[in-house]
N, C-alpha and C positions, 0 to 999 in steps of 0.2 A: 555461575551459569545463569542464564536470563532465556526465558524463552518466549518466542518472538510470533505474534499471527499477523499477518499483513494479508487486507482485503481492499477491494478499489471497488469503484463502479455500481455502489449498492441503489441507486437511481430512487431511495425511499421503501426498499423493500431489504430485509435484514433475513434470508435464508435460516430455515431454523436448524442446519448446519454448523453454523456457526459457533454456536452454547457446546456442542460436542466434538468439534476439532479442535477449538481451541481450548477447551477448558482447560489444561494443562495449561495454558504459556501466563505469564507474565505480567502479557501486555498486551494490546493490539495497536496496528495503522493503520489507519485509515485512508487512502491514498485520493481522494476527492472523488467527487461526484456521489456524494452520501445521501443527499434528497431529505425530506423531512423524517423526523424523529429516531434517525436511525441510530446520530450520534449520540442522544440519550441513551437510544436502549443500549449500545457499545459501552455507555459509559456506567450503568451500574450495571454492568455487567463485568468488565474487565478497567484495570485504567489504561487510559485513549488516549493516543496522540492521533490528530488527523490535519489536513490540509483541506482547503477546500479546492470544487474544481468547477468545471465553466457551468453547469447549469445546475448550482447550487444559487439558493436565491441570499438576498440580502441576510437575514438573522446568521448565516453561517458564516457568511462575509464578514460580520463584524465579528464574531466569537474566533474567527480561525483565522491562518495566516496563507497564502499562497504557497509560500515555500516555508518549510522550516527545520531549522538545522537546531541537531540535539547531539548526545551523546547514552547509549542505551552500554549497556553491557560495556562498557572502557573504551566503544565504539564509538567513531564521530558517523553520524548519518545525515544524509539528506531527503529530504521526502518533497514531492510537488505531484501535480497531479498531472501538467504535460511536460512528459520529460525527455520522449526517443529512446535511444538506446544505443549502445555503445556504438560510434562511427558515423551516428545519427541521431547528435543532442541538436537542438538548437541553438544558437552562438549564441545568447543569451547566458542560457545554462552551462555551458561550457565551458566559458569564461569563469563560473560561478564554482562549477567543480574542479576547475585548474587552481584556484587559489584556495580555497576552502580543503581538497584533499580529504575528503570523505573516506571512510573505510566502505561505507555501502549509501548506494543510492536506490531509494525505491518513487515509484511512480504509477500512473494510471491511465486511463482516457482509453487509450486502444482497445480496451478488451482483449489485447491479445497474453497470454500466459510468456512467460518469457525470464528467466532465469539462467543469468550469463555475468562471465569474467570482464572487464573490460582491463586488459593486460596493460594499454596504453595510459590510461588514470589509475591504474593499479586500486581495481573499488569493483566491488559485489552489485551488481544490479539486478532489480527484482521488481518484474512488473506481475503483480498477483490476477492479471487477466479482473473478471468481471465476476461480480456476484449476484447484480439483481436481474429484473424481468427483463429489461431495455436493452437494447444492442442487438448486434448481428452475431454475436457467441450465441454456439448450439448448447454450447457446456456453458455451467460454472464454475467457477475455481477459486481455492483459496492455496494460501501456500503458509506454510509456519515454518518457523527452523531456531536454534539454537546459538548463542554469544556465548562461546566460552574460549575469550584470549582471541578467534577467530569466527566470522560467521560461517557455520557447518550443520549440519544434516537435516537440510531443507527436506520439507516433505511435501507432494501436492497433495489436494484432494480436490477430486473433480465429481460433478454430481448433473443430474439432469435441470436444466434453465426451465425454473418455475415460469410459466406461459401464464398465469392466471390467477385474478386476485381471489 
């Protein structure tokens, strides 16, 4: 069993939520848009897989990958930071999860919370909405869940969007 905390959207600020929803898992992802230092603090923290996303600046650029495809729990995953959602990938991605056959795909950019089946790729899709100050989310949210043989007992946790340094 592997347990799993995926966060997006941290803009350079790391919610001190975080240390205590996740303490239990694993592992975390990081789904882009991390902003400075955050990847450190994630990373002795928990160990990190992350992706970068569009307004991460160069040093994350070089250290991270756009998209990256792993295997967690006997799991194939795919992670990127702009990805839709099922019935609404970009033909890019698409194309990318038709041959590849990911058991889960997770993603970011929207701020939107979003945890769903995609029946047609037969794959777990999990956009963990937003966690830092920036955005148009009233809430933050993180989402964690469980690899065991199958991804299951996703949990959210939603909290008030810190306004202020």
């Amino acid at each position: 069993m592997t347990r799993i905390g995926v966060i997006s959207d941290t803009h350079g600020f790391l919610p001190p939520q975080v240390r205590t929803f996740f303490a239990e898992c694993d592992e975390v992802w990081h789904c882009g848009d991390i902003g400075p230092d955050v990847l450190t603090e994630l990373q002795v923290f928990k160990p990190t897989r992350a992706v970068y996303g569009n307004i991460d600046g160069a040093a994350l650029r070089h250290e991270l990958e756009p998209i990256k495809i792993f295997r967690s729990g006997g799991l194939k995953v795919i992670m990127t930071h702009i990805g839709g959602y099922p019935g609404h990938y970009p033909a890019d991605l698409l194309d990318l999860l038709r041959s590849e056959k990911p058991d889960i795909f997770v993603c970011g950019h929207s701020h939107i919370l979003k945890i769903m089946y995609d029946h047609e790729l037969n794959l777990l899709h999990i956009n963990p909405g937003a966690a830092g100050r920036q955005g148009f989310q009233r809430v933050s949210t993180l989402v964690r869940f469980v690899i065991d043989g199958t991804p299951k007992d996703a949990q959210i946790l939603e909290f008030p969007k810190f306004t202020q340094a």
